[in-house]
C-alpha positions as CSV (number, residue, x, y, z in Angstrom):
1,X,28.7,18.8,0.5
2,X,25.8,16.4,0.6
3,X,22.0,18.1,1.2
4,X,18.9,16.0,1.3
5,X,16.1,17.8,-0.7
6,X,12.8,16.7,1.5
7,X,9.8,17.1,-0.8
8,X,6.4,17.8,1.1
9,X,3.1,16.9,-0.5
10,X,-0.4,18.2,0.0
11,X,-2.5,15.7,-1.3
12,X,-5.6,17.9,-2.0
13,X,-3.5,20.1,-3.9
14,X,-1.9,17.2,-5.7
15,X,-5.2,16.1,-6.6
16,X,-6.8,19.5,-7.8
17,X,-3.9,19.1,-11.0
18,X,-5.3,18.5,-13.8
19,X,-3.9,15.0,-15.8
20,X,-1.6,17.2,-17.7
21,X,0.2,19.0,-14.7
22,X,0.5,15.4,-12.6
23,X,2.2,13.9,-16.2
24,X,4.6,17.2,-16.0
25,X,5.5,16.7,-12.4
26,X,6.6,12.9,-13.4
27,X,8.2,14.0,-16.6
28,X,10.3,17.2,-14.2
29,X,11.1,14.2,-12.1
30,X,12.9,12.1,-14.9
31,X,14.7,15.2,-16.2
32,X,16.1,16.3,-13.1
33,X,17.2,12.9,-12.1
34,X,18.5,12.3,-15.4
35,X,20.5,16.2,-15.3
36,X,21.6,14.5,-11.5
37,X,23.4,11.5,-13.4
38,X,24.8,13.7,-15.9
39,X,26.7,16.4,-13.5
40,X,27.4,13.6,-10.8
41,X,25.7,15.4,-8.3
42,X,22.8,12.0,-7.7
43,X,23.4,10.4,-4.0
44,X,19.7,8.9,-4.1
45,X,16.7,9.8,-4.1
46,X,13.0,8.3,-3.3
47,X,9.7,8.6,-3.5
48,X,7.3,7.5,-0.4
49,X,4.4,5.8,-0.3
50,X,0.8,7.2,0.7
51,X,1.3,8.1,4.6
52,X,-1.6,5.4,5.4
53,X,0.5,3.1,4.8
54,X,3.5,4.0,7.4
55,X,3.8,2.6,10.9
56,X,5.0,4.7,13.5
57,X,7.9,2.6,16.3
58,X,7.9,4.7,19.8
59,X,10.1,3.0,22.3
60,X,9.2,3.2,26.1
61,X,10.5,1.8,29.1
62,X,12.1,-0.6,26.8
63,X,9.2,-1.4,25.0
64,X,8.6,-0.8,21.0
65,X,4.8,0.4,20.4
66,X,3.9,0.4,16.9
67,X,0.8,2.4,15.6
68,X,-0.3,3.0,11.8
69,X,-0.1,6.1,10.7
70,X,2.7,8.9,10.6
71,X,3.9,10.7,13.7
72,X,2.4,14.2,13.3
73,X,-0.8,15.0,12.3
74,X,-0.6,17.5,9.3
75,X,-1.9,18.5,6.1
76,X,1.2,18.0,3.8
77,X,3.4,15.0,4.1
78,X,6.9,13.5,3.2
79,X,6.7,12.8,-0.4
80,X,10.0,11.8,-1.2
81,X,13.4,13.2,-1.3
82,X,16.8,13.6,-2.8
83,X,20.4,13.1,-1.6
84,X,22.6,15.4,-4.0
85,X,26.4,16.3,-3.2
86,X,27.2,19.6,-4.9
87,X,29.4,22.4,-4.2
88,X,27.4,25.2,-2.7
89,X,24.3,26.3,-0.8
90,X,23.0,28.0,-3.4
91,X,23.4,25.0,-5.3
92,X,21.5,23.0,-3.9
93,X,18.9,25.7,-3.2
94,X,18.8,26.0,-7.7
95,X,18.2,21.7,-7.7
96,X,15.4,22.1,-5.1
97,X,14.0,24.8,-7.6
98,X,13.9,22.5,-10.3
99,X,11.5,20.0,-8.6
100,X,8.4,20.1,-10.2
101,X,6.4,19.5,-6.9
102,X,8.1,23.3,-5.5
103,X,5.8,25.1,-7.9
104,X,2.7,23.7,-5.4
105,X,3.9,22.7,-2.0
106,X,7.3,22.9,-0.6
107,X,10.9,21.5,-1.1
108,X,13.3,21.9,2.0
109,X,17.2,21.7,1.3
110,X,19.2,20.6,4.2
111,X,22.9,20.2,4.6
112,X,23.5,16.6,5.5
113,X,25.7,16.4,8.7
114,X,27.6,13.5,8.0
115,X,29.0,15.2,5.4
116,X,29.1,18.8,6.9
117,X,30.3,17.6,10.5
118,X,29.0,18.9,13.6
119,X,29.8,22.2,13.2
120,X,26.4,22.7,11.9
């Protein structure tokens, strides 16, 4: 079963890390992507760019509106995410674990419906 692992960020938490902690979340990255590869369990992944750089499309009455910025207003943003395909819930639950960025914020596993069907 396929579950998207959507990493929030806070940046004012990101930035109170020191050098050392910010190099350790990059070097948690690599090994988990790296463990990913090995047990076959990578889909994809990626990591997003600052949200002041997003544009936001709303449709309406037929025509697209674009603004900058991302749709909500919020502290913590989408960081980035993971597409794994592994056997269990509590699989996917012990992966999100493993990102470096859930020991400050938040990492969200969600079962991926394509895969699951619409049972969910």
């Amino acid at each position: 079963m396929k579950y998207l692992l959507i990493i929030t960020m806070n940046p004012t938490v990101f930035e109170s890390l020191s050098e050392a902690d910010r190099e350790a979340v990059f070097a948690g990255h690599d090994a988990l992507i790296k463990e990913l590869n090995e047990t076959g369990e990578m889909v994809g992944f990626a990591a997003l760019a600052d949200p002041s750089a997003t544009k936001t499309v709303r449709v309406r009455d037929g025509v697209p509106a674009v603004t900058d910025g991302p749709y909500v207003e919020a502290k913590e943003f989408l960081a980035g995410y993971y597409v794994i395909d592994c056997e269990s819930p509590e699989r996917a639950v012990e992966l999100a674990a493993k990102i470096p960025d859930a020991t400050f914020n938040a990492v969200e596993v969600r079962p991926v419906m394509e895969s699951a069907g619409l049972e969910m």
